[in-house]
Each structure stands twice: as C-alpha cells, then as structure tokens.
C-alpha positions, 0 to 999 in steps of 0.5 A: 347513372342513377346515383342518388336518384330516389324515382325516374322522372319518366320526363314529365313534370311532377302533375303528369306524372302524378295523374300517370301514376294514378290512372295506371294503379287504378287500371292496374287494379280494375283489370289486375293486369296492364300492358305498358313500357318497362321504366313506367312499369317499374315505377308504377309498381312502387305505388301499387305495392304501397297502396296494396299495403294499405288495403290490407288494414281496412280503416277510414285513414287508411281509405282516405290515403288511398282515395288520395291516389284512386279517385275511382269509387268502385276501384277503390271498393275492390282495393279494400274489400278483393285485393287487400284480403287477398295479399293479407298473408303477403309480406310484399311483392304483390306485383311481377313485371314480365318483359315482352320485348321491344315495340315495333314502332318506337323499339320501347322496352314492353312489360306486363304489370299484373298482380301476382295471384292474377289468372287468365280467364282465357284458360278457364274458358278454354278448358270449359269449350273442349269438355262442351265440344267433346260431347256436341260433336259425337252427336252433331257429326253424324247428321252432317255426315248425312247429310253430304252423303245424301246430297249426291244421292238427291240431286236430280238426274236429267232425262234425255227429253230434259224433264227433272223427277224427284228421287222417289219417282227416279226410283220407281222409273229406274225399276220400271226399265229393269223390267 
C-alpha cells in the first residue's frame, strides 16, 4: 500500500531517478508524445505539469527553474515560447496517460504520455494523399490500361519458316494472304 508515500521511487536511487525524469520531460516535450511503462508515466507527468505551469509566465526566474530540469536549449526554447502559450488558458491537466496494454516480453503495464492538445501528423498526411491520389489516378489508369492492352497486341507472332515480323508488317502480310 501507499500510505503516506509522497512519489514512487520507480526503484532506483534519488540521481537515476532524477536523470530519468529529466530525459522523459524533456522527450516529452520535444516529440509531445512518448510511449513508455504506466508507473514511470504516472510520475513523469507530476513533473511535466509542474514545468508546463512555469512556461506559461515567461521570466528569467521561471526560465532558470526549468532549465534546472531541461538541460536541452531548443526544448527549453519550445517549453517557453509553443507549449506554454498554448496551455495559457489551461487550469491544469496539461497531459493524459493512455494505457495500452501489457508488454510482450516482461508483461509491463504500457502508457502513452502525450500532451492534451498533441495531433498526429499521420492524420494530416493521410488526409492530403487521398485528395492527391484521387486526381492522379483518373489520368495515370488510362495509360496503364493501355498499355496491358496493347502488350498482347504487340507481342510477335512466329512464322511457320521461325522468322519474327513487327506488328506493322504483321498487318500488311495478314491482308496480303486475305487476298
């Protein structure tokens, strides 16, 4: 039980731990979305929400608290200038966690941690090809339909004597023993 336990140690000692958390937040923020086990999902977001709070109010103190945590320049710059004014009407609750089953190796509980106004760019891309492929193929079918419809039309018949003769000539003999 958890009785009067403020964190979950994760079992590791107070610097791993503390290196954990800040490689998380900071993966977390550059990609707003990571995929790792429930409990360090669940603890890694008590940070993350700190932090996102502290984004919000743009100031040298503020900056340098954070920078405490995140120790990347350009994820820091992101924290304060994309993910802070974007939580600025935000009470709180600036992450979800979605659980996503157990592993297969270790049968460990998975999570998503993501930011709550994150959009996959697949959706974006997978919307844009359709409209792209819708117009393409209408004019790209043809051709190819064409095409396997003249291949049997071009491939050469065998004279008797074993001769090959272009499709043109073909023609011309076939109407010459008509006649």
């Amino acid at each position: 039980m958890k009785h009067k336990n403020g964190f979950n140690p994760l079992s590791r000692n107070a610097s791993h731990r503390r290196a954990m958390h800040s490689n998380m937040v900071t993966s977390l923020f550059r990609y707003e979305r990571v995929t790792t086990t429930q409990p360090k999902a669940l603890e890694v977001r008590r940070t993350a929400e700190k932090l996102i709070t502290r984004a919000k109010v743009d100031t040298v103190h503020n900056r340098r608290q954070v920078a405490r945590i995140i120790h990347d320049e350009a994820v820091l710059a992101k924290l304060f200038t994309d993910i802070g004014p974007r939580m600025k009407d935000r009470a709180g609750g600036y992450t979800r966690v979605l659980k996503l089953g157990f592993r297969e190796g270790d049968a460990a509980e998975v999570a998503i941690l993501e930011l709550v106004d994150f959009q996959l760019v697949t959706e974006d891309k997978a919307e844009k090809k359709p409209k792209k492929d819708a117009e393409k193929p209408a004019a790209e079918k043809k051709p190819a339909a064409d095409k396997k419809a003249a291949a049997p039309k071009k491939a050469p018949a065998k004279k008797a004597d074993g001769e090959k003769k272009p499709a043109a000539k073909k023609a011309k003999a076939a109407e010459g023993a008509e006649e």
